[in-house]
N, C-alpha and C positions, 0 to 999 in steps of 0.2 A: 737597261732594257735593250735587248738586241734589235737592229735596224729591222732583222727579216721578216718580225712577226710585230710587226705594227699594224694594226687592222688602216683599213680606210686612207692610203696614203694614194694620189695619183699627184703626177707630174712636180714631186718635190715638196706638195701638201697632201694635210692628212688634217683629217676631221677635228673639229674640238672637243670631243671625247676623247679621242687618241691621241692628242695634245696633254689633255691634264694626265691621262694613265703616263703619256713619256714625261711631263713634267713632274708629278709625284716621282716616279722611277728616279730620272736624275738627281735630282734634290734628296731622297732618301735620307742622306747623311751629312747633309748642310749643316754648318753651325747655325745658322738661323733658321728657324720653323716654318714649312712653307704649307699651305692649301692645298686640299687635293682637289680643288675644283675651281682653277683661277681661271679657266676660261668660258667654263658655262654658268657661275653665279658671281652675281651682284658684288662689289661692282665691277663687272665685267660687262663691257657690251658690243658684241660682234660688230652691228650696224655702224657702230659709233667709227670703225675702221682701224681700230687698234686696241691690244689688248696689254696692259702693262705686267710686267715680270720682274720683279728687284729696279733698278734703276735702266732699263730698257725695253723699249716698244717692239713690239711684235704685232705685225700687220695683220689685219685679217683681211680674206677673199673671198668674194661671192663666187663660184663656180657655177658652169653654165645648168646644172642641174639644180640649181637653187641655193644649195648647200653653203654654209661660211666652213670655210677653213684657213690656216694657218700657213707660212712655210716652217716645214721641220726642221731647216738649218738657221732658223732664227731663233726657236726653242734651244735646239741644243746650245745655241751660243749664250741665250740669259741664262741657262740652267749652269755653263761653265763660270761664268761672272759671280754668279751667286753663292757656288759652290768655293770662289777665293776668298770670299770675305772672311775675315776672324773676327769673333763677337767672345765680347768679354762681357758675362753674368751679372758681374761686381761694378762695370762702370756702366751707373747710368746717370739720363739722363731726366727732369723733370719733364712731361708735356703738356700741365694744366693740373686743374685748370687755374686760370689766370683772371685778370680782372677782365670784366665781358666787353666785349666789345661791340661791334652796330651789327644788330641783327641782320642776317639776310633769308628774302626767301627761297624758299628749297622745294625741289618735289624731284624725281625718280631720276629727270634729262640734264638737272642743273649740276656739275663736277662739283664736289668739297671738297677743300684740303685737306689733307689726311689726319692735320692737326683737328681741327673742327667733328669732323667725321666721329675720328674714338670719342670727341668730346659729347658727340649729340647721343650717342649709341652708351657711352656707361652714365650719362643723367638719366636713364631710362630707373623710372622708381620702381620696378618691379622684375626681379629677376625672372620668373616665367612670361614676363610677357617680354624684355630682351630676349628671350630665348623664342619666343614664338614669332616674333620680328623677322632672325636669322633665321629660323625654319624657313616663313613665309618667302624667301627670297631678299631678303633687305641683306644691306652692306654688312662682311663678315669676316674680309682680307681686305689688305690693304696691297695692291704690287705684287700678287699673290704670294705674301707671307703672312703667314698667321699670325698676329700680332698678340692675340691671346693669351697666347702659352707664355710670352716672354713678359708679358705687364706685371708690372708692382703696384700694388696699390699702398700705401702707408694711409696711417689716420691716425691724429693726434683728439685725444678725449671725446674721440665717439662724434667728435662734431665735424672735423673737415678732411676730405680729402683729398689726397695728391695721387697722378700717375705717373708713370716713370718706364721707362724702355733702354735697354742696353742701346749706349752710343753711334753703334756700329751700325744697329737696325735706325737710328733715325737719321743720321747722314743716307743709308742707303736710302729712307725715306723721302727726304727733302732730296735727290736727285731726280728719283723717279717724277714728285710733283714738278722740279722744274723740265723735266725733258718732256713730261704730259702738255705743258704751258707752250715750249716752245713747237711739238708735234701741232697742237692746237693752230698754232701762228701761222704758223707754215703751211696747213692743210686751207684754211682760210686765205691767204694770198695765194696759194695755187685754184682754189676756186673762182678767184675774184677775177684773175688772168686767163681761166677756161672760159668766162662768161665774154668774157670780151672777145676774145680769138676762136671763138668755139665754131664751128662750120655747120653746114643746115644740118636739120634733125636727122633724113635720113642718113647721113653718111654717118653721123654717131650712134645708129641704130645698127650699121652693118658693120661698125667697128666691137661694138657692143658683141656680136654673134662670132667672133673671131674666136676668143678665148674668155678665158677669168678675167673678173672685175676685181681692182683693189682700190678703196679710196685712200689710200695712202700717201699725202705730200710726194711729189716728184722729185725737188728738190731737199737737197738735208738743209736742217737747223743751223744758224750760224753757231758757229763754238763757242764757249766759253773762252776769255782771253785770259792772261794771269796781268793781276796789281803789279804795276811797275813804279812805286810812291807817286801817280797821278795826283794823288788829293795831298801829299807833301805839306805842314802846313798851314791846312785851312782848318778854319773855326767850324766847329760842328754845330754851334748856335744860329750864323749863317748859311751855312752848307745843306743845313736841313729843311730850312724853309723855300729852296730854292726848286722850282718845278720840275718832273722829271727824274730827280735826283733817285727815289728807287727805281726804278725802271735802269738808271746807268750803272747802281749798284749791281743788280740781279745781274749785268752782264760780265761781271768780271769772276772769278774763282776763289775761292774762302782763301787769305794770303794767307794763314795756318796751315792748314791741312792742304790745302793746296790740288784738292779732289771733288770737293763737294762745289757745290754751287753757293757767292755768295748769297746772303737775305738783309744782314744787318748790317748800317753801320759804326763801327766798335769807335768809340773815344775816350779818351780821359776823361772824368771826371771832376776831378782835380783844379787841370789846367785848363777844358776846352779844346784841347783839339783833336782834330781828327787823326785815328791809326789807320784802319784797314778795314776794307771789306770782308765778312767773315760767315762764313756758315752758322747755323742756329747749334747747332752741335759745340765749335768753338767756341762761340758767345757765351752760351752754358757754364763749360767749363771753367773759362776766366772768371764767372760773375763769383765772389766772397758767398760764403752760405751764412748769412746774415740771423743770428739770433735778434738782436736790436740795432741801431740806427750805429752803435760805435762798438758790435759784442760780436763774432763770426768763428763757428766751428773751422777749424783747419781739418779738412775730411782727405780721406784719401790718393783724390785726385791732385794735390799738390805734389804726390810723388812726382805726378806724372809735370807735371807743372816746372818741378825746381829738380827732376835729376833725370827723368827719359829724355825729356826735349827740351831739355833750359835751356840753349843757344835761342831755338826758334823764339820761344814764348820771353826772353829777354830784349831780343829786338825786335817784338812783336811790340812790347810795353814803351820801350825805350821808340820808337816811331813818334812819338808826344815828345814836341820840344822841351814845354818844361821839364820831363822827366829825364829826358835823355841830358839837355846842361846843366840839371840838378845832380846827376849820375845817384839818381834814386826812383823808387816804385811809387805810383800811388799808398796813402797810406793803409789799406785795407790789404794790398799784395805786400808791404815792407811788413804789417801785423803777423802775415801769416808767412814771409820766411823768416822771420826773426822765431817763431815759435816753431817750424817746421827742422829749421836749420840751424839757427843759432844758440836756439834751448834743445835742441835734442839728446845731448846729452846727461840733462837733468831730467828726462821725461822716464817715472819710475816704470821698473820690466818685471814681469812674473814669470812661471815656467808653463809653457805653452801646454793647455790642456788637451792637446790629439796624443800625450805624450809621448813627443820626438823634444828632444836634449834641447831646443832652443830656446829662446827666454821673446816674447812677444810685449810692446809695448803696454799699460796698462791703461786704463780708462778712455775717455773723448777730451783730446785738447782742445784747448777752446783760450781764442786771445781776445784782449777789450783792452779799450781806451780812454784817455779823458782826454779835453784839449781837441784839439785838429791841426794837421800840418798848418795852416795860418799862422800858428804861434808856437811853434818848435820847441821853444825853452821851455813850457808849461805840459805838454805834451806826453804821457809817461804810457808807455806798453807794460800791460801785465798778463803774464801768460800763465796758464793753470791748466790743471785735470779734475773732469768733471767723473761723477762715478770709479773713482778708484777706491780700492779696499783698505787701503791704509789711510784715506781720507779726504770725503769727497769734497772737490771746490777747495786742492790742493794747490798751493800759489806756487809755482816752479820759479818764477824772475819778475821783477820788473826791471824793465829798460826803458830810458830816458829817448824820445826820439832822435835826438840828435845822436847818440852812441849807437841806436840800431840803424842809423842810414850809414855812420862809418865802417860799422861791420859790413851792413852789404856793399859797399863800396871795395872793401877790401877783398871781402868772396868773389865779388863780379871781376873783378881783374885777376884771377885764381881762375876761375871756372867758366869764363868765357871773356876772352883778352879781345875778341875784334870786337865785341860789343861795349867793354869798356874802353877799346883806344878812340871809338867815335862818339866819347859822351865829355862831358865837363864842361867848365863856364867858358871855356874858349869856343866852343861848337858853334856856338852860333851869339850873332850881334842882333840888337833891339830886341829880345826877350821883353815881355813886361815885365815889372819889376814886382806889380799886382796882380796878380790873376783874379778874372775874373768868374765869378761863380753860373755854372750854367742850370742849375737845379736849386729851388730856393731852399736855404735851409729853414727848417723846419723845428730842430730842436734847441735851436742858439746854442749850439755848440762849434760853431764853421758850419763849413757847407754839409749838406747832405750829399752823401760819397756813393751808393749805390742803392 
């Protein structure tokens, strides 16, 4: 949209109608689907002193005429942000729901997390009356993108289900919520500092009649820092019951992706200790897609796992001393490159049905176990294809635990040498020689892994 014929703009703002017609206009042809009304409905709210846009706030202004508007070079700037993202269809990501947690109460002025929000909005038992909700003004975007268009829903026997959002739209998600949290912070300590320093009434009255009003934090948000191995080391069984501990998390940046905000803190399993602070997006990914307690599809994000970015997510793993002086994986990530990587050769191909010349892998692989790394020599990986046409719950290998940690030992010093030159039993003194289990197991099979 051309600058000239913007209706309703004075002194570098413009109305919030002519906000959303430039923000639809800009966004047009974002990869992610945006609102054509992110700043006059729900939840949007002028008063509130700011309007969210992808992962950044946009102030609103009371003008001396009454009116809220917006500045236009804040729009066009979330609108250039939004418009860099790349979103990919195929990766997503689960958002619920999950097991419940402690109710809270809600009504119109109280903020939800965006995870909550889609949660309260599709339990709605009746699709005309969800739909008559959004008419009525109730919550319909999220950061003004329409989260809609991009939802997956899956349902297994008509009885449960899941949703699901391309990855890309929920990191942009959970920045927006934390930059909403820290906006929040910051507008509240500059309140608290006007109350106390604030000069008599009139002269805030004749300040008031000067120009535009904007409740907008004075001061910026302190930044996000990046992980510099702080938590190096420690036990995640004490580290988590220690006060504070999310609140120092949320301040540092997802040591994966290295963009988002983190939420979580990622540990071994295994051994107990502490990796990295990490975005809900990378936690995702890492987590095994668990059929049963020792049974896990190898789905297609291990591509991305063991050949886009295996440096990063190898000493992401290897941050776990026992892993890193064992120079092996937990054994849910050794299941799934031993089947991803070291049976891919056996994993049967057909000829690709869009018919172009290439030959596509055939059915869902899928690896299980017996045994747990606790007792290594008993331990035996078997790897198979579920649904393939030559025969489904096809056995491709088994492999002996011990022969798939020497394989990956031998790859890992092949395909990423500084992460294999800082691992082995020399790395490090006093290891226990026990690990101790930090999840009870459950199925007396060793520990319960994920």
């Amino acid at each position: 949209m051309s600058e000239h014929v913007i209706p309703g703009r004075t002194g570098g703002l413009i109305t919030l109608g002519a906000a959303d017609a430039l923000w639809a206009g800009l966004t047009a042809h974002s990869t992610v689907p945006t609102a054509s009304a992110a700043f006059t409905r729900s939840p949007a709210d002028a008063p509130a002193g700011y309007v969210l846009l992808g992962g950044h706030v946009v102030a609103t202004v009371k003008t001396g005429d009454g009116q809220w508007s917006v500045p236009e070079p804040e729009v066009r700037r979330a609108a250039a942000e939004l418009n860099a993202v790349e979103m990919d269809r195929q990766d997503l990501v689960r958002i619920g729901p999950f097991r419940d947690g402690p109710k809270q109460e809600y009504n119109e002025n109280t903020p939800l997390r965006w995870r909550r929000r889609i949660a309260r909005e599709l339990q709605e038992p009746d699709e005309s009356e969800r739909a008559a909700r959004c008419d009525g003004g109730r919550p319909y975007h999220l950061a003004g993108i329409d989260w809609r268009r991009i939802l997956v829903e899956n349902t297994r026997d008509r009885t449960a289900r899941t949703w699901w959002l391309p990855r890309a739209v929920v990191r942009l998600l959970d920045v927006a919520e934390h930059t909403e949290t820290r906006w929040l912070k910051a507008a509240r300590t500059c309140q608290a500092s006007a109350t106390v320093t604030e000069p008599p009434s009139h002269h805030r009255q004749a300040r008031a009649a000067d120009g535009p009003q904007t409740t907008s934090p004075d001061r910026p948000t302190a930044p996000l820092r990046p992980y510099n191995e702080e938590l190096k080391g420690h036990r995640y069984s004490v580290l988590s019951r220690k006060p504070g501990t999310s609140r120092k998390v949320a301040g540092w940046t997802c040591a994966i992706c290295r963009t988002a905000p983190a939420a979580v803190l990622d540990h071994c399993h295994e051994h107990g200790y502490v990796r990295a602070p990490v975005c809900h997006s990378c936690n995702t990914q890492e987590r095994p897609d668990h059929l049963y307690s020792n049974d896990i599809r190898v789905a297609n994000r291990y591509t991305r796992l063991f050949h886009t970015h295996t440096a990063d997510w190898l000493c992401h793993w290897h941050r776990c001393p026992g892993c890193r002086t064992r120079t092996t994986l937990p054994l849910p990530h050794l299941a799934a490159w031993t089947a991803h990587i070291a049976c891919r050769s056996l994993r049967p191909t057909h000829r690709d049905p869009s018919g172009s010349r290439g030959r596509k892998p055939c059915g869902a692989l899928r690896v299980s176990w017996t045994g747990s790394h606790n007792a290594p020599g008993s331990c035996l990986l078997t790897v198979a294809v579920d649904l393939c046409p030559s025969g489904e719950h096809r056995v491709l290998a088994q492999v002996p635990y011990r022969e798939a940690a020497e394989r990956f030992r031998t790859w890992l010093a092949e395909t990423a040498p500084a992460v294999a030159a800082a691992a082995g039993p020399d790395r490090l003194d006093g290891l226990p020689a026990r690990s101790r289990p930090v999840i009870a197991d459950t199925s007396g099979e060793g520990l319960a892994l994920f």
